[in-house]
C-alpha positions in Angstrom: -25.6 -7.9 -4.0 -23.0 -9.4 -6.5 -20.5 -8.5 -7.9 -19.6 -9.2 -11.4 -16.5 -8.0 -12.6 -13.2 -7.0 -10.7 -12.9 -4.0 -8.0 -9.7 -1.9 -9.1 -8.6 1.4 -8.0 -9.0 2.3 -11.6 -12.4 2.2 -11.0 -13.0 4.0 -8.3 -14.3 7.4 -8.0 -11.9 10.4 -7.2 -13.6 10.9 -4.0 -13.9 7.3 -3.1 -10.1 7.1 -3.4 -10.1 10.3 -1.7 -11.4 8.2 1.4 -9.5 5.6 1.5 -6.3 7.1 1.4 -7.8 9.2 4.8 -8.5 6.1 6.5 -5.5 4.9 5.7 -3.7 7.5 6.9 -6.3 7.4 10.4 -5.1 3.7 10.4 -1.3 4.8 10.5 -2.3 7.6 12.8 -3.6 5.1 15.4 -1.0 2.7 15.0 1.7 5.4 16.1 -0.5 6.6 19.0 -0.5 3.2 20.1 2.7 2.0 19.5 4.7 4.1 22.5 1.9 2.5 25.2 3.1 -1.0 23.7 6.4 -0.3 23.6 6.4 0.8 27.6 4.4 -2.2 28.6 6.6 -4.2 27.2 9.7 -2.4 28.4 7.8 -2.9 32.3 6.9 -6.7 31.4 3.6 -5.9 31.6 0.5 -7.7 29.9 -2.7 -6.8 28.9 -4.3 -8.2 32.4 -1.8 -6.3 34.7 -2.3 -2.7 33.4 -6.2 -3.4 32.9 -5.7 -4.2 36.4 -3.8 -0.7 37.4 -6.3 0.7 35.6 -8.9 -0.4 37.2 -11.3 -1.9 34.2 -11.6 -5.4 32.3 -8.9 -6.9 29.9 -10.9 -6.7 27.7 -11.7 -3.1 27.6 -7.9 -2.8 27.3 -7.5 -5.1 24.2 -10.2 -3.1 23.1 -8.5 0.2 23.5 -5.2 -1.6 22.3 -6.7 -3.1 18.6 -5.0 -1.4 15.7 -8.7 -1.5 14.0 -10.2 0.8 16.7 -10.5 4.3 17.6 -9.4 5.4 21.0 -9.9 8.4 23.4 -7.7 11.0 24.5 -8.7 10.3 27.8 -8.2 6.4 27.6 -4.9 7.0 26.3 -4.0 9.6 29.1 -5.3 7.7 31.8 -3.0 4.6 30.2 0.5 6.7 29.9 -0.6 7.5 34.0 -1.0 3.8 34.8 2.4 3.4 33.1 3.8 6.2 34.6 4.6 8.1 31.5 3.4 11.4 30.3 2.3 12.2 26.7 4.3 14.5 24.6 2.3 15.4 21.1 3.5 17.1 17.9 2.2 17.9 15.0 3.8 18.9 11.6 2.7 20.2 8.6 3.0 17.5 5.6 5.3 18.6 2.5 2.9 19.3 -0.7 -0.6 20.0 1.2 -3.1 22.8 0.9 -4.0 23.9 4.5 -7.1 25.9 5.3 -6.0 28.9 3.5 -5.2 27.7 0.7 -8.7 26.0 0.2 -8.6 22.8 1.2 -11.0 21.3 3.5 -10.4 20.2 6.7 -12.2 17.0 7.9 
């Protein structure tokens, strides 16, 4: 498949844009969830290889787990914060100018 002219936003369907902003905002979302188990192995000097090995699994698993383009469990990211020695504290907070459930708006 070719394509023949240019790929704008323009030119995308409302839906289609609709999409990408909510993977763009699950990309953002990762990023942040990730970011704190970075940040504490760098503050404990550790490297990929030493908490793959306190975990108990392959670096590679843990690269895995780690890549900004991947989706990762709440499990895996428990049993990471444990092998750190950290705990997980979540929040969540409504965004300004949304529709929630009530108002209509779907939830996906």
């Amino acid at each position: 498949m070719t394509f023949s002219g240019h790929l704008s936003e323009a030119t995308l369907t409302a839906e289609a844009r609709r999409r990408l902003a909510r993977g763009h905002r699950q990309a953002v979302f990762m990023q942040a969830v990730k970011s704190p188990i970075y940040q504490e192995m760098v503050a404990q000097g550790l490297t990929v290889t030493k908490l793959a090995e306190r975990l108990g699994v392959t670096k590679g698993a843990v690269s895995r787990a780690l890549n900004p383009d991947n989706n990762i469990e709440a499990l895996t990211l428990f049993a990471m914060a444990e092998a750190l020695g950290c705990e997980w504290q979540v929040s969540l907070r409504r965004r300004e100018n949304t529709l929630g459930p009530e108002d209509g708006a779907s939830v996906t």
